[in-house]
C-alpha positions in Angstrom: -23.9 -3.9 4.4 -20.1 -5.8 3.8 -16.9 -3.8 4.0 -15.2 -2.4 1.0 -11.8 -3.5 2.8 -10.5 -6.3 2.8 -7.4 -6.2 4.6 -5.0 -3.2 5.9 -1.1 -3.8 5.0 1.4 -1.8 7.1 4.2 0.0 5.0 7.6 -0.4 6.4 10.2 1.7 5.4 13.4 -0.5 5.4 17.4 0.0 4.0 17.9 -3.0 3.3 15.0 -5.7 2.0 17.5 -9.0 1.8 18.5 -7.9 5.9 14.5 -7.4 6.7 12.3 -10.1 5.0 13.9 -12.8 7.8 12.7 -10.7 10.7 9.1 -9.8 9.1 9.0 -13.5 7.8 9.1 -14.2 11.5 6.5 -12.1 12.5 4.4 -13.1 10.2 5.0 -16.9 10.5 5.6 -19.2 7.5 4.1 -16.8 4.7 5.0 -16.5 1.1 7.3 -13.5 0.3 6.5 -11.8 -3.0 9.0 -9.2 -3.8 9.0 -7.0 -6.8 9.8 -3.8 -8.1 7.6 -0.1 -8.6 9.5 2.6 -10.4 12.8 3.2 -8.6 11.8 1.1 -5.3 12.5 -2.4 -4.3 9.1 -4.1 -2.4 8.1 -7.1 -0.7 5.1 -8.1 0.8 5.4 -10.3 3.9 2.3 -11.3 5.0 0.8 -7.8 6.7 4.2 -5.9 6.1 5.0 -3.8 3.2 8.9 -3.2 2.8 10.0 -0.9 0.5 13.0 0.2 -0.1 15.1 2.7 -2.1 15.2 6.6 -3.1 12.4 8.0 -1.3 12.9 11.3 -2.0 10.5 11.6 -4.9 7.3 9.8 -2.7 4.9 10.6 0.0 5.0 8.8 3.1 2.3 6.3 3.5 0.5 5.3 7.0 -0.7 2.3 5.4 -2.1 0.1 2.3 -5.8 -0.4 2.2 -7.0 -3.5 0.0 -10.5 -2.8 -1.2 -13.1 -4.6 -3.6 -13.9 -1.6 -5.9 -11.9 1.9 -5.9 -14.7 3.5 -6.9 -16.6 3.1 -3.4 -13.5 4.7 -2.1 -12.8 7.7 -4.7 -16.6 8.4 -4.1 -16.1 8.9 -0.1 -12.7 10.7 -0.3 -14.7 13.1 -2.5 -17.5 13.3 -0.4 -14.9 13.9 2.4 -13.4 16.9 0.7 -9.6 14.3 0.3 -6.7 15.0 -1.6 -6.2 12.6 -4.5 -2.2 12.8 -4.8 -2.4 10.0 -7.0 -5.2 9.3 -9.8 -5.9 5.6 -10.4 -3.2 4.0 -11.9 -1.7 0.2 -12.9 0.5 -1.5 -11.0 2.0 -4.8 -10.4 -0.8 -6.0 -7.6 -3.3 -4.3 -9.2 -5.0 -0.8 -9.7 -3.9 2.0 -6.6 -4.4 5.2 -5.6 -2.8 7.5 -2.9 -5.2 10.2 -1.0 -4.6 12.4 1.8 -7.6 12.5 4.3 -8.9 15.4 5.6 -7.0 14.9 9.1 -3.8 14.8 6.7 -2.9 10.8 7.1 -2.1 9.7 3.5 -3.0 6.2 2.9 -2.3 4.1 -0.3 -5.5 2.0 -1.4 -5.7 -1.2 -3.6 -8.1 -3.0 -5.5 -5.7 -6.1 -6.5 -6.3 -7.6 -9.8 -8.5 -10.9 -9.5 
């Protein structure tokens, strides 16, 4: 049996994106930085490192993003789990995403990116 994840990204709460990138760029050696925007906040993706940045007021903190091959694996076990789906499937730049709370109450973001 293969994984349904692909990768883990950790989110990174940051003030300021333009002060941060250089330091996670570092981290993560000579990546490519993609930044771009998702409702009122400012993102990048550096590497394993999701900065976001903005009013933060209006969202649920997130332990981490999960990249997967098929959402539908994962809505199946959070239900089976007895999870809190805070956010039903929706589009986004990267792809299609979804934000549960587990049982233990972590809350992590998952992804299946757009091929």
């Amino acid at each position: 049996m293969s994984s349904n994840i692909r990768a883990m990204i950790a989110n990174v709460e940051v003030e300021n994106l333009d002060a941060a990138i250089p330091f996670y760029r570092e981290l993560a050696g000579d990546v490519e930085v993609r930044r771009f925007p998702y409702q009122e906040l400012e993102l990048a993706l550096v590497g394993p490192f999701l900065l976001y940045s903005g009013p933060l007021d209006n969202y649920v903190s997130q332990t981490a993003t999960v990249l997967v091959d098929s959402l539908d694996s994962v809505l199946d076990a959070l239900g089976k789990a007895g999870a809190e789906l805070l956010e039903e499937p929706n589009e986004v730049p990267n792809g299609t995403r979804i934000v549960a709370r587990h049982p233990d109450g972590s809350v992590f973001e998952y992804m299946q990116p757009r091929s």
